[in-house]
C-alpha positions in Angstrom: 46.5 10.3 -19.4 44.0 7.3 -18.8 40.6 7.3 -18.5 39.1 7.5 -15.2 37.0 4.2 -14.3 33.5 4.8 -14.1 32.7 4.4 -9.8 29.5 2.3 -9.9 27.9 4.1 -7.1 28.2 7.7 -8.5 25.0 8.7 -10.1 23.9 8.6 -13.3 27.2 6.3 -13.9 26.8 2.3 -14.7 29.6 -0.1 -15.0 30.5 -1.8 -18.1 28.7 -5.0 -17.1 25.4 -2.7 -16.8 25.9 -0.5 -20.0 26.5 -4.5 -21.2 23.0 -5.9 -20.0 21.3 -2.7 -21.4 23.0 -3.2 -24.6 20.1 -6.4 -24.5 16.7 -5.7 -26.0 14.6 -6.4 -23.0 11.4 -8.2 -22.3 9.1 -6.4 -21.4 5.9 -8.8 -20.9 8.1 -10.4 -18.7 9.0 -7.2 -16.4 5.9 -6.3 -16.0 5.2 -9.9 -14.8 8.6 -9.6 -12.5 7.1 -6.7 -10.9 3.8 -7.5 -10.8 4.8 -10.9 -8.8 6.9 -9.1 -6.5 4.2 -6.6 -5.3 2.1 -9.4 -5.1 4.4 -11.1 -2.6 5.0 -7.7 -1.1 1.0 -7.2 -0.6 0.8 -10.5 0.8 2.6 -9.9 4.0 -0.2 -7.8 5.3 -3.0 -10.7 5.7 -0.1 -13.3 6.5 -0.3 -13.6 10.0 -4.3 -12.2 10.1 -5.8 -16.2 10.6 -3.7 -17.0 13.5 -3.3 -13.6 15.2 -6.5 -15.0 18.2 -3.9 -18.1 19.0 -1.1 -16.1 19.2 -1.3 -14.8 22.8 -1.1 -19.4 23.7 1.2 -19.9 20.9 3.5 -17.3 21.8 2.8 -17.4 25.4 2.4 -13.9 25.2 -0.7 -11.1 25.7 -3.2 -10.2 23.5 -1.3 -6.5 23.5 1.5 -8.0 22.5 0.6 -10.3 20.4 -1.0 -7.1 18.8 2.2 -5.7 17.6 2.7 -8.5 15.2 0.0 -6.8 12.6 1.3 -3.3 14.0 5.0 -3.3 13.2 4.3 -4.4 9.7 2.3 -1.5 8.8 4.7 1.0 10.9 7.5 -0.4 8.8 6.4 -0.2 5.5 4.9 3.5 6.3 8.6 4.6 7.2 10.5 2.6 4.8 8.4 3.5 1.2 9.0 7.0 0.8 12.6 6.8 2.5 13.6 3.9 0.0 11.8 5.9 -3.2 14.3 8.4 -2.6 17.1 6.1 -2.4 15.8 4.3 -5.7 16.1 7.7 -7.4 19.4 8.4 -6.5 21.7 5.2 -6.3 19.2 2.9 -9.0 15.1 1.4 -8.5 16.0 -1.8 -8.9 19.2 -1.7 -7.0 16.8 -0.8 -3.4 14.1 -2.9 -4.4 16.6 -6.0 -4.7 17.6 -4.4 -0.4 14.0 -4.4 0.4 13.5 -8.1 -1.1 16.7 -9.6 0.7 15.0 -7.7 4.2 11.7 -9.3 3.2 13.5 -12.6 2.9 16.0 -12.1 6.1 12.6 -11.0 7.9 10.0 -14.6 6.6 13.2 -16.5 7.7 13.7 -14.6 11.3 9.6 -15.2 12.0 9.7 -19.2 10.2 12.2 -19.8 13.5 10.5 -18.0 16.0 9.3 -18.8 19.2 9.3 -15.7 21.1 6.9 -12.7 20.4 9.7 -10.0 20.3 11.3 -11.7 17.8 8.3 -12.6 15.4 7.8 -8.6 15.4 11.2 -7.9 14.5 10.9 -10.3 11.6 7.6 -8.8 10.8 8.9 -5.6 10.6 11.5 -6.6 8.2 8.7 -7.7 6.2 6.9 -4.8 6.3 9.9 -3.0 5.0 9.3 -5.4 1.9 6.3 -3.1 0.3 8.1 -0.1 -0.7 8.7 -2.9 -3.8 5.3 -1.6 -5.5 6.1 2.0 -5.7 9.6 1.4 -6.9 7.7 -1.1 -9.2 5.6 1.4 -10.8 8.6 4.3 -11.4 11.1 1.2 -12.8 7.7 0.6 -15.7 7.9 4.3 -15.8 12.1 4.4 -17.1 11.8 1.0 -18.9 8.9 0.5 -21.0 6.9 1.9 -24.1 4.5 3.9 -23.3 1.9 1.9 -24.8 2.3 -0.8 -22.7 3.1 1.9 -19.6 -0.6 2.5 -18.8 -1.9 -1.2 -18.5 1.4 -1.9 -16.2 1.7 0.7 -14.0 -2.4 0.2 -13.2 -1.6 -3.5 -12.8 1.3 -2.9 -10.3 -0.4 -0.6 -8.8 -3.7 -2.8 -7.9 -1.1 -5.6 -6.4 -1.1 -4.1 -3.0 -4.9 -4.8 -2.9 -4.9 -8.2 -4.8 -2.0 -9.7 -2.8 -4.4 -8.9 -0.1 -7.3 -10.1 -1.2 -5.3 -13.5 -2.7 -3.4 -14.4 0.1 -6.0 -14.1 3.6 -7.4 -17.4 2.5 -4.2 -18.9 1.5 -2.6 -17.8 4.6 -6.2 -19.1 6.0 -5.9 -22.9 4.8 -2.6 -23.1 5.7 -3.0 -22.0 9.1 -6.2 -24.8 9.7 -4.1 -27.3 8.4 -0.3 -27.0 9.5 1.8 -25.5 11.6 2.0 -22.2 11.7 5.3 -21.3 10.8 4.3 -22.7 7.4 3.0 -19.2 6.7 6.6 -17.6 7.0 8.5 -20.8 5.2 5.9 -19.8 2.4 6.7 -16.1 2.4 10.3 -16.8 2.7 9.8 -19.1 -0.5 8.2 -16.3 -2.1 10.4 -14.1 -1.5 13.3 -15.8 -2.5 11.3 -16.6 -6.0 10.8 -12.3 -6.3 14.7 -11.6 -5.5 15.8 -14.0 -8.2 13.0 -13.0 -10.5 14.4 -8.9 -10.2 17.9 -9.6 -10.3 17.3 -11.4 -13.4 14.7 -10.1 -15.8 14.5 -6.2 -14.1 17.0 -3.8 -16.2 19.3 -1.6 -14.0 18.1 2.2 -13.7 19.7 4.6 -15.7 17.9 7.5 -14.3 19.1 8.7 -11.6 19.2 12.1 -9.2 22.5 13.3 -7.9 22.7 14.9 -4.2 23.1 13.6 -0.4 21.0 11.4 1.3 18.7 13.5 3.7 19.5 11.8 7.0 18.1 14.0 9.4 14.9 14.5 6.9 14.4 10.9 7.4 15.0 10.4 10.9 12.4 13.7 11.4 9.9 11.9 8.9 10.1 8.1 10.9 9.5 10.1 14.5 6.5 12.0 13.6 5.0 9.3 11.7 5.6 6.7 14.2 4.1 8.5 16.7 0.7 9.6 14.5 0.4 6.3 13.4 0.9 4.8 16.4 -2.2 7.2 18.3 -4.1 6.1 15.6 -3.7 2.4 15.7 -3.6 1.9 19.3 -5.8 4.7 20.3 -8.4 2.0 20.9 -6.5 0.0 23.1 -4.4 3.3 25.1 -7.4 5.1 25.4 -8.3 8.3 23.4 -8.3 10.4 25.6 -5.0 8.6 27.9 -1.8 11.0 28.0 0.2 8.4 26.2 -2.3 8.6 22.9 -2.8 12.8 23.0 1.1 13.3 23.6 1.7 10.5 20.8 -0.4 12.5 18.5 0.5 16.1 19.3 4.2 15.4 19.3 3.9 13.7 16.0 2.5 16.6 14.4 5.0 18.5 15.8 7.5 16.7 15.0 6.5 16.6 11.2 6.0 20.1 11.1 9.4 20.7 12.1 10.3 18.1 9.8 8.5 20.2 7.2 10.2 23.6 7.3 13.8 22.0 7.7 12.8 20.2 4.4 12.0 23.5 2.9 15.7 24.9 3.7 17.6 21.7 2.8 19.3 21.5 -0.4 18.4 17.5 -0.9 15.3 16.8 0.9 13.9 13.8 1.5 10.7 14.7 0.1 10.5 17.9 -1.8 6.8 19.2 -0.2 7.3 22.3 -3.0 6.9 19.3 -5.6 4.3 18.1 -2.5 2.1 20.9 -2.3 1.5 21.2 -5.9 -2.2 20.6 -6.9 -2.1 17.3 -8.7 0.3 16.1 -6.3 -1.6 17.1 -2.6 -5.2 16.0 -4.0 -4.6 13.3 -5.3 -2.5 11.9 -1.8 -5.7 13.5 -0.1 -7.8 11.2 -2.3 -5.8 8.4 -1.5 -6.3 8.3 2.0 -9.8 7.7 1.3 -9.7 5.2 -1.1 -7.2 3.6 1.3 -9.9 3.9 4.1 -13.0 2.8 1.6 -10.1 -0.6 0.6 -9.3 -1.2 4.1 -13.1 -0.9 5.1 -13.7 -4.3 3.3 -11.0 -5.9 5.4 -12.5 -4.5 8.8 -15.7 -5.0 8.7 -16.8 -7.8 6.2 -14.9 -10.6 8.3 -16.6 -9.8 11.3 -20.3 -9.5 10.0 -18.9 -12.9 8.0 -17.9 -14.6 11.3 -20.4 -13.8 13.7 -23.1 -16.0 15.0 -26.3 -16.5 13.8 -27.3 -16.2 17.5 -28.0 -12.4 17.4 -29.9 -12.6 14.2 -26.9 -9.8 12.6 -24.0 -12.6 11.9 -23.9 -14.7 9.1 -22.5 -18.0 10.7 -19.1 -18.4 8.7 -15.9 -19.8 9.1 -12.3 -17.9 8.7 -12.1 -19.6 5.5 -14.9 -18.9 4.2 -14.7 -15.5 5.1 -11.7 -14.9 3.2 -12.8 -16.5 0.4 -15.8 -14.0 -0.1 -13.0 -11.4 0.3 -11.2 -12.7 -2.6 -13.5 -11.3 -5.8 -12.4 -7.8 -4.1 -8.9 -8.7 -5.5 -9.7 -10.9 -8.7 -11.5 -8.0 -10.2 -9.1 -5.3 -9.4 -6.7 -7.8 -11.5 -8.9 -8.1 -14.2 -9.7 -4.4 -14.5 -6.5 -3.4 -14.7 -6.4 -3.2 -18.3 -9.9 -1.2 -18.6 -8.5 1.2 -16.3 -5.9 1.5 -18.3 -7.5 2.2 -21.5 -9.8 4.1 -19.6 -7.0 6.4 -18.5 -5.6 6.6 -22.0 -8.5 8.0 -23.9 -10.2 10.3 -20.6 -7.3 10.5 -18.3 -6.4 9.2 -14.8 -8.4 12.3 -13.0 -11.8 10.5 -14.6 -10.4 7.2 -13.5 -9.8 8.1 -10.2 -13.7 9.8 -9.8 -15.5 7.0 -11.4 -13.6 4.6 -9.0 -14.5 6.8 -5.8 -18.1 6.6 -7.3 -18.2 3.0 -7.3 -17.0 2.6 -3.7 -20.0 4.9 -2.6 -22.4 3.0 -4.0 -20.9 0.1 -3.1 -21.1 1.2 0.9 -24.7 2.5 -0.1 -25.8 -1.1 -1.1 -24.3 -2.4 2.3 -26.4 -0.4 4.2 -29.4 -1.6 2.9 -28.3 -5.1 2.4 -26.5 -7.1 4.7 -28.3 -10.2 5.7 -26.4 -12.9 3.6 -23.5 -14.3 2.3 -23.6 -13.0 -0.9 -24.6 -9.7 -0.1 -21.1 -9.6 1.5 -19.8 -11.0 -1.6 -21.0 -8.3 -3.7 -20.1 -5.2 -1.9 -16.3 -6.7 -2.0 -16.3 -7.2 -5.6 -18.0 -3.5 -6.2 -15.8 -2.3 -3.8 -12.5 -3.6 -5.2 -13.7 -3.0 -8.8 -13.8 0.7 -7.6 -10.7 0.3 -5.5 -9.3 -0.8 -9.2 -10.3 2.1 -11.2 -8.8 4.2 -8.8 -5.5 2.3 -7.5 -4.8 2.4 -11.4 -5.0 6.5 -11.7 -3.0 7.4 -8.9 0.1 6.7 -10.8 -0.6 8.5 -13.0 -1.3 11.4 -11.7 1.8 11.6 -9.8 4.2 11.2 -12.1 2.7 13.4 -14.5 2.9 16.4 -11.9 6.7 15.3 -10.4 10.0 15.4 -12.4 11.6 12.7 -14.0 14.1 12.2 -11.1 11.6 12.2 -8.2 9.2 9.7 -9.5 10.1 6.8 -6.6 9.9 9.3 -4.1 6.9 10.9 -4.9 5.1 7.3 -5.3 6.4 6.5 -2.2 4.9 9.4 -0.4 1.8 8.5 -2.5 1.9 4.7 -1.2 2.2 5.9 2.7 -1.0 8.0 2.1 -2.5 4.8 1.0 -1.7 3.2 4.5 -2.7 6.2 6.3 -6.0 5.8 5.0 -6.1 2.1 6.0 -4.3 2.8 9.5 -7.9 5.5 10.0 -10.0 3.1 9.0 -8.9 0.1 11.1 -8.7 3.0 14.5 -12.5 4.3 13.4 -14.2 1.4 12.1 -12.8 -0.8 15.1 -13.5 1.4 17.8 -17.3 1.5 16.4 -18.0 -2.2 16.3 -16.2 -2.9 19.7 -18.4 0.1 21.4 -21.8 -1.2 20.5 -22.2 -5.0 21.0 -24.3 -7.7 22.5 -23.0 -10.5 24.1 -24.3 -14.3 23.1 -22.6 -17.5 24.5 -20.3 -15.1 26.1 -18.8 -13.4 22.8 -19.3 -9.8 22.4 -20.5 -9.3 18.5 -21.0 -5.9 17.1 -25.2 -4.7 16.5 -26.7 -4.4 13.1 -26.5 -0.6 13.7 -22.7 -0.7 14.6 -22.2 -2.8 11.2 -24.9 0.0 9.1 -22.8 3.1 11.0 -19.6 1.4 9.2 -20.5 0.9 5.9 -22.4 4.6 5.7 -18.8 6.1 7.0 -16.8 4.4 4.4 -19.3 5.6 2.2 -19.0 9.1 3.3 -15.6 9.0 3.2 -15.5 7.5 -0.3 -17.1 10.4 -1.3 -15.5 13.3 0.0 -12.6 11.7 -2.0 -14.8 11.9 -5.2 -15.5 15.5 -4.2 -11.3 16.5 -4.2 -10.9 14.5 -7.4 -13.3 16.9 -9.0 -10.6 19.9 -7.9 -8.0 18.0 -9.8 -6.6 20.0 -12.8 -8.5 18.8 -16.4 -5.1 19.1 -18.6 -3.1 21.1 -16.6 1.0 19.6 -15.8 2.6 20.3 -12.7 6.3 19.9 -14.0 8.1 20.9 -16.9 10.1 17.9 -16.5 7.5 15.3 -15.4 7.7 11.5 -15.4 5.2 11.1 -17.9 4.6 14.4 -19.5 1.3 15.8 -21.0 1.1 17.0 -24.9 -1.2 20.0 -24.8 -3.9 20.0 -27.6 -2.6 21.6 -31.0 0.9 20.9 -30.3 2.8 18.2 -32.0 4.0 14.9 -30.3 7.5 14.4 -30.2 9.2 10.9 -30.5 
């Protein structure tokens, strides 16, 4: 009788040419760079299209709405895609979805490089959004590839990329948009992109762990609806109306929706996400805690550019161009780089829950500096660079913290859901924060420009917010692990380490 051939898409099963490659000692200084570059890239596709998104309305021939959608259906894309393609790294292979997400990031800078037309510029963009579930399938292939000594400094500096590709690329995206045309921006990104795909195809080992089970279809048709619609109230709330049928159904249904969503998940055999795993007490405060750390990053982005960009006319604006703007932004992301590796060692000897407070700290007195102090250019600088060192600290423990509470086999997944709360953060903080500095203005040379108060009510916000996350960090379990099985398990004191 002869032996059955291996299939290659059955799980937990690799071809000869894989169990081949693996046979290979691998690099790993230069998977962590492979992964680091490609959530760079990934990151970068937020702030792409930020420096030309005023001129799009005339370039496009298009209106301002419209035109709006261009920022919008990246961030709905990437919300729906994360989780969906964490679970699909877990069971058919990481680096398998992230190469899928890479080719639709690519497919997507390609589709928007030959544009003309505003619907499809937002079909390309949302291909591109689809592009930043790369980070949190990143961080779970460090997880099954790499000593854990080196696991700590490389999943914090993975992690950080979706705030330093940020940070790095508004005023590259900036210069290039002053100075060429601007589907320059998407033949870059395409470029980029190309780079990352060849980069993970060629350095990034296959998975070998993998989960067995169906792929929850309806779980992830459920999930897409209700979060569509939330985000969508949230994001456009300003524009609809708040109070407008179309934003209040939006948001009721949505949360309908997910809770529906939510007990069919409880009854399903293979769920999309496992909200048992979900619910646990690691797990559901530190995804609280992320949404405001994702509000207190985003905050930066919202209201630092404007204050930045206004007039001097009104005695509250600082008189600065685009570029310049962006480049004050930029220390937000260098430091988070360069901190990566203090977070890490930070992590190692007092754990990611201390992490994760001290960086929420930082943030709040970051906003509590901005209050006070907002009169000049470096003023703004500093609040960006405290922000995003505290952004760092705490970008870095989140990681952490999930996959020591999640099993082995749900690590993608769960950083997936992790990387949506992230966004959801952002999403709030772009509704709240926009919807204060366009109601309280004053008008010179016909602009409307927010008031020193509106700016002061912003910062003292993000700093609230900052620190009710501090407050649930401080709930987090000390030592306790949430799985038997978890992704990076916890050694309890007086028990020996095993090899």
């Amino acid at each position: 009788m002869q032996p059955t051939t291996p299939t290659p898409d059955a799980p937990g099963i690799l071809t000869a040419r894989q169990r081949k490659r693996l046979s290979k000692p691998e690099n790993e200084r230069a998977i962590i760079f492979a992964l680091a570059f490609t959530g760079l890239i990934a990151a970068f596709m937020q702030t792409l299209v930020t420096p030309i998104i005023p001129e799009l309305p005339t370039l496009l021939n298009t209106s301002a709405s419209n035109a709006s959608w261009v920022l919008a259906a990246t961030l709905l894309a990437a919300a729906i895609t994360t989780p969906i393609a964490g679970r699909l790294g877990d069971m058919f292979g990481k680096r398998r979805i992230a190469l899928v997400l890479l080719v639709l990031l690519f497919a997507g800078s390609v589709l928007c490089a030959l544009s003309t037309d505003v619907i499809v510029l937002i079909a390309g963009r949302a291909l591109q959004g689809m592009g930043l579930g790369v980070i949190a399938l990143g961080i779970s292939i460090l997880r099954d590839v790499l000593h854990p000594k080196r696991l700590g400094g490389a999943v914090a500096l993975v992690s950080a990329t979706l705030g330093i590709g940020a940070s790095i690329g508004l005023p590259i995206s900036a210069l290039i948009a002053q100075n060429f045309d601007w589907h320059m921006l998407f033949w870059l990104s395409a470029l980029l992109g190309l780079i990352a795909i060849v980069l993970t195809f060629t350095i990034v080992p296959v998975s070998t762990l993998r989960t067995g089970g169906s792929f929850d279809f309806i779980g992830a048709v459920g999930f897409a609806i209700g979060l569509i619609a939330i985000l969508l109230a949230v994001s456009k709330g300003g524009e609809w109306g708040w109070g407008s049928p179309l934003t209040l159904g939006m948001l009721v249904g949505g949360v309908i929706v997910l809770v529906v969503w939510g007990l069919f998940e409880l009854r399903t055999g293979n769920p999309l996400v496992d909200l048992r795993v979900a619910a646990r007490r690691p797990v559901l405060l530190t995804n609280l805690t992320s949404i405001t750390v994702g509000f207190g990053f985003f905050a930066t982005a919202a209201i630092l550019p404007q204050l930045l960009e206004s007039p001097t006319t009104t005695g509250v604006g600082l008189g600065q161009t685009l570029l310049v703007a962006s480049l004050c932004l930029m220390p937000s992301g260098l430091v988070m780089f360069f901190m990566s590796p203090v977070a890490a060692r930070l992590i190692a000897t007092r754990g990611p829950r201390t992490s994760l407070i001290l960086g929420g700290v930082i943030i709040f007195f970051g906003y509590v500096f901005a209050v006070g102090f907002m009169t000049q250019v470096w003023n703004a600088i500093l609040v960006a660079t405290i922000v995003g060192f505290g952004v760092g600290f705490a970008y870095a423990a989140m990681p952490t913290l999930i996959m020591r509470a999640v099993p082995a086999t749900e690590t993608a997944a769960a950083n997936g859901l992790n990387s949506v709360m992230r966004s959801l953060g952002s999403t709030i903080a772009a509704a709240v924060l926009g919807l204060i500095l366009s109601g309280s203005v004053v008008v010179s040379d016909g602009y409307a420009i927010p008031t020193a108060g509106a700016f002061q009510l912003c910062f003292a916000i993000a700093g609230a917010v900052a620190l009710a996350g501090v407050v649930a960090a401080f709930f987090l379990p000390r030592r306790e692990v949430g799985s038997e099985t978890a992704s990076i398990p916890v050694v309890a004191e007086k028990q020996p380490v095993l090899s």
